[in-house]
N, C-alpha and C positions, 0 to 999 in steps of 0.2 A: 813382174818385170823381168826379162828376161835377159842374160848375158851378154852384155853388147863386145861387138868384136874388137879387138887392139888397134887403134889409128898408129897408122906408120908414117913418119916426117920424111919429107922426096930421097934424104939420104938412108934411109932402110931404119933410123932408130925409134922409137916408142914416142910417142907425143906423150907427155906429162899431161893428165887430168886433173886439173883441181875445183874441186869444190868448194863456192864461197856459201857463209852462210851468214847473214843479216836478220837480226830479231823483225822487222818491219821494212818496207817498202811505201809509206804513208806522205811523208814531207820529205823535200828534197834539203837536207840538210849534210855539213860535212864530209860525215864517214860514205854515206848516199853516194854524194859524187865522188870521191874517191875508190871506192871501190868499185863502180861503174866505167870508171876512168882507165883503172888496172886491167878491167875485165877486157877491155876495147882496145887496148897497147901491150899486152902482152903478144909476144911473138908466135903468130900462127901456126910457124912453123915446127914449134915446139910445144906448145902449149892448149889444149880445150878447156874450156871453163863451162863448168856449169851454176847454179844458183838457186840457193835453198831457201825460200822465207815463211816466218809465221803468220806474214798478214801482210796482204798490199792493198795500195790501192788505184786502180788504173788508169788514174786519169792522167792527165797532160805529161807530166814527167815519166809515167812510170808505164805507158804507152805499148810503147818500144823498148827491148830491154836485149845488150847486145851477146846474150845467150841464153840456150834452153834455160827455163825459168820452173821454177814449182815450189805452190804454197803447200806448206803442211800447219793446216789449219792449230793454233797453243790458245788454248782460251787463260789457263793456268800453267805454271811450269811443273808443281808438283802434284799431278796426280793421276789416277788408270788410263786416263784420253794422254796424258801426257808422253805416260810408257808406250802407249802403244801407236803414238809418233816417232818417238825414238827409235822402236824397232823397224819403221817402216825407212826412216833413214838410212839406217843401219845397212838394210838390206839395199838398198839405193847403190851407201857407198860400195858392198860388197860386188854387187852387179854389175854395176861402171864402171869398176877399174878405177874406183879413184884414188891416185897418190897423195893429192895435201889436201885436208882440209883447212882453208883461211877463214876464222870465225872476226866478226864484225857484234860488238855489243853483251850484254851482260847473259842474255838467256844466250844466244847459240853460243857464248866460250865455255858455257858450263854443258848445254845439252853436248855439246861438241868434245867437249873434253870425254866424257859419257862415253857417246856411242860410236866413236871413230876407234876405241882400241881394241879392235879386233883381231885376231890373230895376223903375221902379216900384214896390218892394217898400215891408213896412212899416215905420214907426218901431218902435225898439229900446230897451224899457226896461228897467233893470235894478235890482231891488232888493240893496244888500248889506244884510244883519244882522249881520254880528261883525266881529270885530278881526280876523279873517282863518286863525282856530284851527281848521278844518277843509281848511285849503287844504295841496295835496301840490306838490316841486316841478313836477310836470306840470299843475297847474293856473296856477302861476304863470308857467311860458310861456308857455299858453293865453293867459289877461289880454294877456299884454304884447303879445301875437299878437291879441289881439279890443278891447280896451278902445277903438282908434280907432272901433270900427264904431256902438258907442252912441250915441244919439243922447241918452239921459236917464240919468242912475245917479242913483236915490232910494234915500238911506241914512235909517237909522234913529234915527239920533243925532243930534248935531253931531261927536262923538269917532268916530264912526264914517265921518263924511263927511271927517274930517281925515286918517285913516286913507290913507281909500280916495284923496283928491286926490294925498298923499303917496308910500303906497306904489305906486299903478296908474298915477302921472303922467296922470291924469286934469285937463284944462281943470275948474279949478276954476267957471265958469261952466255946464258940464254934472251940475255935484252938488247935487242938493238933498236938503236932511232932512226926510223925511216920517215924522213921526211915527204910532205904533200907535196907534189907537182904540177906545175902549170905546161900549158900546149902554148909556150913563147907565142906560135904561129898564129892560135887562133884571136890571142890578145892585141898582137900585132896588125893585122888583118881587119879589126872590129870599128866599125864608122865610128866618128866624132861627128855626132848629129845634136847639133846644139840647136834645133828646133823641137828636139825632143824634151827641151825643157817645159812645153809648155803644154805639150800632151800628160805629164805630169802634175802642172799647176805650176809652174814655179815659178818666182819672181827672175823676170829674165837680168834683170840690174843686180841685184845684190846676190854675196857668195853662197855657195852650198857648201855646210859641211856634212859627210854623209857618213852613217854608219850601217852596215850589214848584218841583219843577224835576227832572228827569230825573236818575240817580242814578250818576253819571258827576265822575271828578276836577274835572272845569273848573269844577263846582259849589260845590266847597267845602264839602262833606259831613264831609269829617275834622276841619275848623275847628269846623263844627257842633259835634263832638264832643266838642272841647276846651270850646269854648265853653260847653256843658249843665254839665262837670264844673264847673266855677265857678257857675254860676248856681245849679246842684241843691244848694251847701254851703250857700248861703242860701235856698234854696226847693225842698226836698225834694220835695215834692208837684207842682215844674214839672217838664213834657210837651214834651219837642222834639219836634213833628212832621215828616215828610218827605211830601210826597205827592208823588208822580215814578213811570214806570216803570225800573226796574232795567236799565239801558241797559251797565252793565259789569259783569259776573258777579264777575270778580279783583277789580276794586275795593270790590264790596260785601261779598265775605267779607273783605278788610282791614278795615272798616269793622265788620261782625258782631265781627272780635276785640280791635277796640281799644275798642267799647262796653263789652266784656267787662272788658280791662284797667282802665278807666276807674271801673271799678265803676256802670255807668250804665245796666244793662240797664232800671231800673223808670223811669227816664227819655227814653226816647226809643223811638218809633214809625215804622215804613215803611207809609206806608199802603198805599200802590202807586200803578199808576194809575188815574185816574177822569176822566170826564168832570162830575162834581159839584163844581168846583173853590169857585165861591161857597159855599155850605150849608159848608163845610167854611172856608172864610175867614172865615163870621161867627160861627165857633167861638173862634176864636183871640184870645188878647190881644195879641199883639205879633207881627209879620211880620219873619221875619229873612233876607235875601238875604247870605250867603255867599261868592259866586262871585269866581272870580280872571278871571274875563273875562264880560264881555257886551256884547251890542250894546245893544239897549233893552230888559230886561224888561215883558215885559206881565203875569206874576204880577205884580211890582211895581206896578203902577197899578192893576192888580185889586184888590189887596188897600187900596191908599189909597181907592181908590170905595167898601169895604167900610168904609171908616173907621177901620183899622187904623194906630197909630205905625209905622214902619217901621226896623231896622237894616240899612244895608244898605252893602257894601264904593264906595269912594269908586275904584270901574273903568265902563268905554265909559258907558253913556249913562245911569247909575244917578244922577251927582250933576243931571242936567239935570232928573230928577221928583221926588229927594227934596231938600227945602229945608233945611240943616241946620238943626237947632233949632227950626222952625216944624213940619214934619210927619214928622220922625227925626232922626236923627243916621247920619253915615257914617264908616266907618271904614278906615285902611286892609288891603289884602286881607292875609292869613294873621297876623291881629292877634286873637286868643283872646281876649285880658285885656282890650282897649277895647271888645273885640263884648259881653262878656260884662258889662263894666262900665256902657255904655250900656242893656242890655234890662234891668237891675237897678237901673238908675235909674225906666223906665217901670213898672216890678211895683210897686217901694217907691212912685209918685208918682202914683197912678189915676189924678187929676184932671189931671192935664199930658201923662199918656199919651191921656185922653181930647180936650184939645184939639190935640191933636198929631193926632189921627185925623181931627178935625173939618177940620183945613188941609188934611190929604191929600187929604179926598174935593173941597174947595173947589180945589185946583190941578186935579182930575183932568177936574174938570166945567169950568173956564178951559181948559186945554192938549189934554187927551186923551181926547176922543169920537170917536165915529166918524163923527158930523157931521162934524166940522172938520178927519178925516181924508179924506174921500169927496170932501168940497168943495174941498179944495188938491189930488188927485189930477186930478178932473175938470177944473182948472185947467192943469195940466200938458199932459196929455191934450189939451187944445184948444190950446196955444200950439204944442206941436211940430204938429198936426195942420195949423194955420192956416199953419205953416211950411214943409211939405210942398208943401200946396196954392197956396200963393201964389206 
């Protein structure tokens, strides 16, 4: 690969190259759209992006991808095939000119931490998203072995950046919380096609309460469960919807047989997954978040941009977007009877569930656009760059 020439921005200065790097390309989940979001809103005029993954896969989501793109095949993180990815990176970033590396996930913060300091080399930034629930203990010597080499770690929360200062012993002056962004625009813009209910299945008469999110324990899909049975004795005709793809086969047939036990089959829906996540939130009367862990959901602020009251477990970064009592109520995690008590209040109160939607979408358009995400990034972005160079 050979030395590609310096892009000049119309007024004669260096366009900043950064290189994002994501362990996988597989399911469109979180950090996915997110950093596909950044890649696409960053300022042309300023900025190229390129993108580095260990494994994709190209179907519908992952298609189209809005920059040069390259797999470097990780079967393992530690071993000779391993090394001699890394050097191939290596020599990548040396070649292209790239100034920041932004790593996405457990393998590239560590391979990245690695092989990005090179002489000269570029700034090192690093997003966490969780509470650290996908982390093995070889990734947590990794950390404690890389976390000095960072030069930025953007978390997603503030629970999340407490986290991370805590557990990574991380210079609490290297953490900042960069919150997820929404395209106001495109949420704004998106049909209310309430015929789409039934391309779904769904009982056009009784409510929907829906939750988003890959179909996995950490979600709180069983609480769900419980949840529906309480709600379904006063509202026969309510719809728990799921829309996720099936991310744990075992867990989901638990799930199939405690619907069963429950007596709650005419109550609850898997829709699967889809890239149609709005048209299907502006179905719904009430948004229920579940989860015994998050970092920040972004169904969650989808669904308030939608206008939707929200319930959602008072875990990582869920109480920083829902306001109690002004745009939902939060509850704590593996709590049935308060989840169930709270979205039975918004069914029986239309008119307070509907100003409770009206606050969500008014915090979402205050806190979380992707304006406000793209402009505090580019802000970062410039202070370590200006710190490099001076």
């Amino acid at each position: 690969m050979s030395s590609a020439p310096v892009p000049q921005s119309p007024n004669g200065t260096k366009v900043v190259h950064v290189l994002f790097m994501i362990d996988q390309l597989c399911e469109l989940g979180g950090a996915e759209r997110v950093m596909l979001q950044t890649i696409s809103l960053l300022p042309k005029d300023r900025f190229r992006c390129s993108l580095i993954t260990f494994k994709i896969n190209t179907g519908e989501f992952f298609r189209v991808l809005p920059c040069p793109h390259y797999v470097f095949p990780l079967k393992r993180t530690y071993d000779w095939k391993a090394l001699q990815t890394a050097r191939s990176i290596r020599k990548f970033i040396r070649e292209e000119g790239v100034d920041i590396v932004h790593t996405f996930h457990e393998t590239s913060d560590l391979w990245g931490g690695f092989i990005s300091r090179i002489k000269s080399g570029p700034v090192l930034v690093s997003s966490r998203r969780d509470m650290g629930i996908l982390r093995l203990p070889k990734h947590n010597l990794g950390y404690r072995m890389m976390n000095s080499r960072f030069d930025l770690v953007l978390t997603v929360s503030e629970e999340v950046r407490r986290f991370t200062i805590s557990k990574d012993s991380i210079p609490a002056e290297k953490v900042f919380t960069l919150y997820n962004g929404l395209d106001i625009n495109t949420i704004h813009s998106s049909n209310d096609d309430r015929s789409f209910r039934k391309v779904l299945g769904l009982n056009a008469e009784g409510p929907i309460i829906l939750t988003v999110g890959h179909v996995r324990r950490v979600k709180g899909i069983d609480i769900l469960l419980e949840t529906a049975e309480i709600v379904a004795r006063a509202f026969p005709e309510a719809i728990f919807a799921i829309l996720g793809k099936n991310s744990d086969p075992e867990h989901f047939r638990m799930l199939e047989e405690r619907i069963v036990k429950l007596g709650i089959q005419k109550n609850v829906r898997f829709l699967g997954e889809s890239n149609e996540v709005l048209p299907v939130l502006r179905l719904a009367d009430v948004f229920f978040l579940p989860s015994r862990s998050e970092g920040f959901s972004n169904a969650l602020i989808e669904a308030m941009a939608c206008g939707l009251p929200c319930v959602a477990t008072r875990v990582g970064g869920n109480p920083e977007a829902v306001e109690e009592n002004r745009s939902g109520y939060l509850v704590e995690s593996e709590d049935a009877t308060s989840a169930a008590d709270r979205i039975l209040r918004l069914l029986r109160n239309p008119i307070r569930a509907k100003e409770m939607g009206v606050a969500g979408r008014r915090i979402v358009e205050e806190k979380f656009t992707a304006e406000v995400m793209i402009r505090n990034l580019v802000q970062h972005y410039d202070r370590l760059l200006a710190g490099r160079n001076g």
